[in-house]
Kinemage of the C-alpha trace (Angstrom):
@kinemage 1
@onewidth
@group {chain A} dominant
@subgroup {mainchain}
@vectorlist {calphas} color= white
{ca unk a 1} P -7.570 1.128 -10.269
{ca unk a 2} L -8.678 -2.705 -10.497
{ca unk a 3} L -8.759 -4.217 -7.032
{ca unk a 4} L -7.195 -1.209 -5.283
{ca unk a 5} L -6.599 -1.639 -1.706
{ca unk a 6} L -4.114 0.012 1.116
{ca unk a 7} L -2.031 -2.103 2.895
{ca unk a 8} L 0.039 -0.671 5.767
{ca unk a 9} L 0.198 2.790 3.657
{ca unk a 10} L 1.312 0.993 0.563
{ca unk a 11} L -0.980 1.506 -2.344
{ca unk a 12} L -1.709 -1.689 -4.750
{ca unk a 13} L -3.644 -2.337 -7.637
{ca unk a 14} L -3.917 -3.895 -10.804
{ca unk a 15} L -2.380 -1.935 -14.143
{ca unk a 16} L -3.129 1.345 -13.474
{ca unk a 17} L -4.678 3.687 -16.432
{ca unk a 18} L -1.997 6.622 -17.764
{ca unk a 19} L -4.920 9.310 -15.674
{ca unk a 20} L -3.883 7.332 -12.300
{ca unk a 21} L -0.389 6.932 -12.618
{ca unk a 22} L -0.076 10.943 -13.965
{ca unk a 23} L -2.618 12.169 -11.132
{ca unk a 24} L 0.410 12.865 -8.529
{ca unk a 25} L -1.157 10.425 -6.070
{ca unk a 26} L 2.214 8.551 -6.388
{ca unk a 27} L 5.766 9.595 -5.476
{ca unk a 28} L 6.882 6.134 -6.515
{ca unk a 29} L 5.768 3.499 -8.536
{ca unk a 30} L 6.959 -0.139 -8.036
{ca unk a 31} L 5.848 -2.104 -11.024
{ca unk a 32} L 5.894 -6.056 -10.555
{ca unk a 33} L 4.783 -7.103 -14.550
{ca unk a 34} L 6.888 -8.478 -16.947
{ca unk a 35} L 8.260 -6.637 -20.034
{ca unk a 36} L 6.368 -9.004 -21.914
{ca unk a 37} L 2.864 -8.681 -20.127
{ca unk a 38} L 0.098 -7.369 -22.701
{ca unk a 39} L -0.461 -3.646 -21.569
{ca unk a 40} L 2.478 -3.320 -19.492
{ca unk a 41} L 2.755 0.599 -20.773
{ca unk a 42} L 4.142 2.027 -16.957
{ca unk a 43} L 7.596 2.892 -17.814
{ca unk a 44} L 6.858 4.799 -20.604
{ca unk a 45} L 3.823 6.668 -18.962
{ca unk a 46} L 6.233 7.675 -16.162
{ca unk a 47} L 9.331 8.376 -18.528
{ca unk a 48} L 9.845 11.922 -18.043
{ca unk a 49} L 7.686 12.763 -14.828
{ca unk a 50} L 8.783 13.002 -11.381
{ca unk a 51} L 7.695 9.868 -9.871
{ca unk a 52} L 10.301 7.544 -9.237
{ca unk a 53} L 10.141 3.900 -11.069
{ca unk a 54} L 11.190 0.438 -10.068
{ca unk a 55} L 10.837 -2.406 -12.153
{ca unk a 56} L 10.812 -5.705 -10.258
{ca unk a 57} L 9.568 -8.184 -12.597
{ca unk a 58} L 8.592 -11.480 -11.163
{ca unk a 59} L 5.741 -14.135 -11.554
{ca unk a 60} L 4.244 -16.998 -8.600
{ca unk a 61} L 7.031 -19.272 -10.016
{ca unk a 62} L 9.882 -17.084 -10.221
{ca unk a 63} L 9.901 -14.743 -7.076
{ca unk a 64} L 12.856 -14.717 -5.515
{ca unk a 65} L 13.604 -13.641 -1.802
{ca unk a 66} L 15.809 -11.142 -3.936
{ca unk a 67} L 12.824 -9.611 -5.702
{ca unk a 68} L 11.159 -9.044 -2.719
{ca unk a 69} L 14.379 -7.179 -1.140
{ca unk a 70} L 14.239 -4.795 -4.448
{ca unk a 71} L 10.524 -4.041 -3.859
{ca unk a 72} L 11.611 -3.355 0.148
{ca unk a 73} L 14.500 -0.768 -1.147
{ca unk a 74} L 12.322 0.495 -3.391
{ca unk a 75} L 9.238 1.385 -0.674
{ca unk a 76} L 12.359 2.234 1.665
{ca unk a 77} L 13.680 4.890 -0.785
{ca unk a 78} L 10.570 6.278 -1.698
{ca unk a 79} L 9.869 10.370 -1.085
{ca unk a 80} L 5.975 9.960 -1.164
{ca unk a 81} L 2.788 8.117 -1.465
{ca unk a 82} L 4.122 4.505 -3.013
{ca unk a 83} L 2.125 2.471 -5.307
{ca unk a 84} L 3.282 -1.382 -6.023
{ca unk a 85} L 0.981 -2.605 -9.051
{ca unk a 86} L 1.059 -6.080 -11.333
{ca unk a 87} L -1.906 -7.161 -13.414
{ca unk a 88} L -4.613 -7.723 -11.184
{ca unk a 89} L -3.222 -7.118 -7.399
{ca unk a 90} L -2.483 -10.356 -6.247
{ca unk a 91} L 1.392 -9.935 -6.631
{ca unk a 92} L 1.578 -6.191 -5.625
{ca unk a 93} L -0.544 -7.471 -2.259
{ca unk a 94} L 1.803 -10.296 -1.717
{ca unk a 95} L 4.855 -8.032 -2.537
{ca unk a 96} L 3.267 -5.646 0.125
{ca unk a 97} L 1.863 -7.802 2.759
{ca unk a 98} L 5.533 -9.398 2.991
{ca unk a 99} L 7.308 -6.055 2.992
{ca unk a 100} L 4.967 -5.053 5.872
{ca unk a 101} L 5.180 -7.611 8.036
{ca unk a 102} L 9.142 -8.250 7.870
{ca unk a 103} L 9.353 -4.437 8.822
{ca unk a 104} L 7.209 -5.351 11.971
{ca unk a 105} L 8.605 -8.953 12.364
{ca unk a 106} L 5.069 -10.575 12.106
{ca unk a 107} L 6.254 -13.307 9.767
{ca unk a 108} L 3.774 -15.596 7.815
{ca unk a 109} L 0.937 -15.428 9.998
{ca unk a 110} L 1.485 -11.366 9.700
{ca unk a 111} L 1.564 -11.396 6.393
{ca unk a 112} L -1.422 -13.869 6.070
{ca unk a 113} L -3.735 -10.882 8.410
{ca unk a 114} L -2.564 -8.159 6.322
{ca unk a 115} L -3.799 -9.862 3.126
{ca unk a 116} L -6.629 -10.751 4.774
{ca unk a 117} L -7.744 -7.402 6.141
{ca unk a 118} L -6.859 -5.829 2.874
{ca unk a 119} L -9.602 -8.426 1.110
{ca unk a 120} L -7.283 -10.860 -0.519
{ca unk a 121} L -7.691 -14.458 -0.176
{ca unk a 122} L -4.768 -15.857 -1.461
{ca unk a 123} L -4.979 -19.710 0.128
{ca unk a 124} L -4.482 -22.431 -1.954
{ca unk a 125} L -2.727 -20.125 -4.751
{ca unk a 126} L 1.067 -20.242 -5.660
{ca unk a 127} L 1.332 -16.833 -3.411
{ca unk a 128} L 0.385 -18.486 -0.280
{ca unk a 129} L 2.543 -21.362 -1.549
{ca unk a 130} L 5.409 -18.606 -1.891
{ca unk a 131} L 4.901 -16.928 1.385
{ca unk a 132} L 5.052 -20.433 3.118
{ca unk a 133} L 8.648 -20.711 1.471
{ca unk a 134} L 10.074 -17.679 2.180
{ca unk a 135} L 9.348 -18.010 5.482
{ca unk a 136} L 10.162 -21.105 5.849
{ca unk a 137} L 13.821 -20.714 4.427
């Protein structure tokens, strides 16, 4: 999977292929692309298998502190290995790092080191310009 990584035992990645998301490495799959996203095929790969399915649709200038609480229930609810994709990774590791850190209480500068140790560099982008505003509100 494009820019795979493991952050606090949540799986991202960019679009997975039908062989990963059918390979039972994933209980639950938390998919972050919109409907209208070229190759956005998840829901129908997954219609009919066991592995749960969340859409939480959301770009850099829509995400909502709402979204994120979705994704959280989502990753809360989940019986298994969870994987949170978008396109390339960089929502699914925002949408991760955040999820992590609020569950541990290390705010921004938590959720900065988790991005960071998972190999994303996200300053200067319209995440880091998100994550500054949700914690800031």
């Amino acid at each position: 999977m494009k820019n795979e990584a493991v952050i606090d035992g949540i799986t991202v990645g960019g679009q997975p292929t039908a062989e990963e998301l059918k390979s039972g490495r994933f209980a639950s799959v938390v998919n972050l692309r919109l409907d209208s996203e070229a190759g956005n095929d998840t829901k129908a790969i997954l219609a009919g298998s066991d592995v749960a399915y969340t859409s939480v649709p959301w770009t850099a200038d829509t995400v909502t502190k709402d979204d994120i609480a979705r994704i959280r229930e989502a990753v809360d609810a989940a019986q298994g290995p969870v994987l949170i994709h978008c396109m390339l990774a960089a929502r699914a590791a925002t949408a991760a790092a955040i999820v992590s850190a609020d569950r541990e209480g290390s705010g921004e500068a938590g959720t900065r080191k988790k991005l960071a140790d998972a190999g994303f560099e996200l300053d200067g982008t319209p995440y880091a310009s998100f994550i500054e505003r949700y914690y800031a509100e």
